[in-house]
C-alpha angles and dihedrals in degrees: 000000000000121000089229090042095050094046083048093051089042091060098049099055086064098064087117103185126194104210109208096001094301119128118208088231082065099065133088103248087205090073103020110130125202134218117186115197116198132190164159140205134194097356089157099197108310109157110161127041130266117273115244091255089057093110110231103352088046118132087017137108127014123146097249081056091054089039096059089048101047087051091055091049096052092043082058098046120008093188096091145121128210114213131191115197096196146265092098090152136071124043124086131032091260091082087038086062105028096032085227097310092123098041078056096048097037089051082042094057090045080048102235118203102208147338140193124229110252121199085262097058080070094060094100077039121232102309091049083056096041089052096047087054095095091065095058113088091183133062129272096212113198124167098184113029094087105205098184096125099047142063092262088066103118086022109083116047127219090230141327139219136214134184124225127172097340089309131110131226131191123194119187121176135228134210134201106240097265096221110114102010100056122040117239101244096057085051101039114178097352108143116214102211119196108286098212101045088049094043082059097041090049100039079053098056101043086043096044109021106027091041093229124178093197126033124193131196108200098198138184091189111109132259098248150333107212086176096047109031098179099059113098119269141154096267094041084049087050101048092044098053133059109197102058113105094176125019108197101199141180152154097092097071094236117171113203107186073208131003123276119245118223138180120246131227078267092037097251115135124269118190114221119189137172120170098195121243157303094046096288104126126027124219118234128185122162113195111199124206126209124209085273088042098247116154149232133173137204113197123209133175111216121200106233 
């Protein structure tokens, strides 16, 4: 590993953030629990590792690699979920060839939890996705692409829950409005409803209805757009909802060496986090819980 790359991971692992005012040192370590999120974006079909002539991401990156560290994580705290925030397809010839049956298999085999639909998941257009979905032993979650009209209807869930530990966790996902990146005819009669009235709608159910103590929101929005503010992005999600504690976001290749903290529409603190793209960095972010469930979060970047 590089000098400059260790000193870049090692800093990430210290972005220590207190969720709601409460500090980690404040808590009881006897009956502390911990919840570790992992987690990818855009890999776009990278499946094996960068050669060691590959410039800055050489030597980095590859499925078996994710897969051993994944392995080690989960052997450390079982309590953990593993997240994909699109763009799984398009890439490598690997999806020329397969049509995205071996990125399925392969996310299958590292038992992924959950995942949301990028624009480039739509490259094979609607019915190549749709026909890959046997392969995928694990759920594609999307809150505003409504699929009623098309054979992914029943197929793609609004949100999900899991239990871990006595606490609860909802994920919800999130899509970029396809217009404009992806052709109508590869979409169909997808709907693309507005990001930021579902992401309330849905933070308030999971929070409200379904009683969780962690919501997620899994988006393929985009970190930011400094040169177009009002289009939807991570930050503007976080500042316009209250009930979000973690937005895992993608589509814009963003790497973040820890997550970013932003307030919330009641001023509370929302993590965003994005780790570029082509699996060579994974995303870490242990919650911890308190006996009166208050949390707390440490964010790290792992090379890949």
């Amino acid at each position: 590993m590089k000098r400059r790359d260790f000193l870049q991971q090692t800093a990430a692992s210290t972005a220590l953030i207190g969720l709601g005012g409460l500090t980690l040192s404040s808590f009881n370590s006897t009956t502390q629990k911990k919840i570790t999120i992992l987690h990818t974006n855009d890999v776009h079909s990278h499946i094996d590792p960068f050669g060691p002539d590959d410039g800055r991401n050489a030597n980095k990156g590859g499925v078996a690699r994710r897969a051993s560290l994944v392995e080690s994580i989960r052997k450390e705290n079982p309590n953990t979920l593993l997240l994909d925030a699109g763009d799984i397809f398009q890439g490598t010839p690997y999806f020329n060839y397969y049509g995205g049956e071996l990125e399925f298999k392969l996310m299958s085999m590292l038992k992924y939890d959950a995942a949301t639909i990028g624009n480039h998941d739509f490259d094979n257009g609607i019915d190549g996705l749709y026909a890959q979905l046997p392969h995928a032993k694990f759920d594609f979650i999307s809150a505003n692409y409504d699929f009623s009209n098309t054979n992914l209807n029943t197929h793609v869930k609004p949100y999900k829950t899991f239990v871990k530990d006595g606490i609860k966790i909802g994920i919800f996902g999130l899509g970029i409005e396809l217009d404009g990146l992806v052709t109508k005819d590869l979409y169909k009669e997808t709907v693309y409803l507005n990001p930021t009235e579902i992401a309330q709608d849905m933070s308030r159910i999971l929070k409200e209805e379904e009683h969780c103590d962690l919501v997620i929101c899994l988006s393929h929005l985009g970190y930011n757009y400094r040169n177009n503010p009002d289009k939807p992005s991570d930050l503007t999600l976080a500042r316009a909802t209250k009930d979000i504690d973690l937005i895992i976001g993608g589509h814009t290749h963003t790497f973040l060496p820890k997550p970013t903290i932003e307030k919330n529409s009641v001023d509370k603190n929302v993590l965003v986090n994005q780790v570029g793209c082509y699996g060579l960095y994974l995303g870490k972010i242990d919650f911890f819980f308190d006996s009166d469930k208050n949390k707390s979060a440490d964010g790290t970047t792992i090379i890949v």
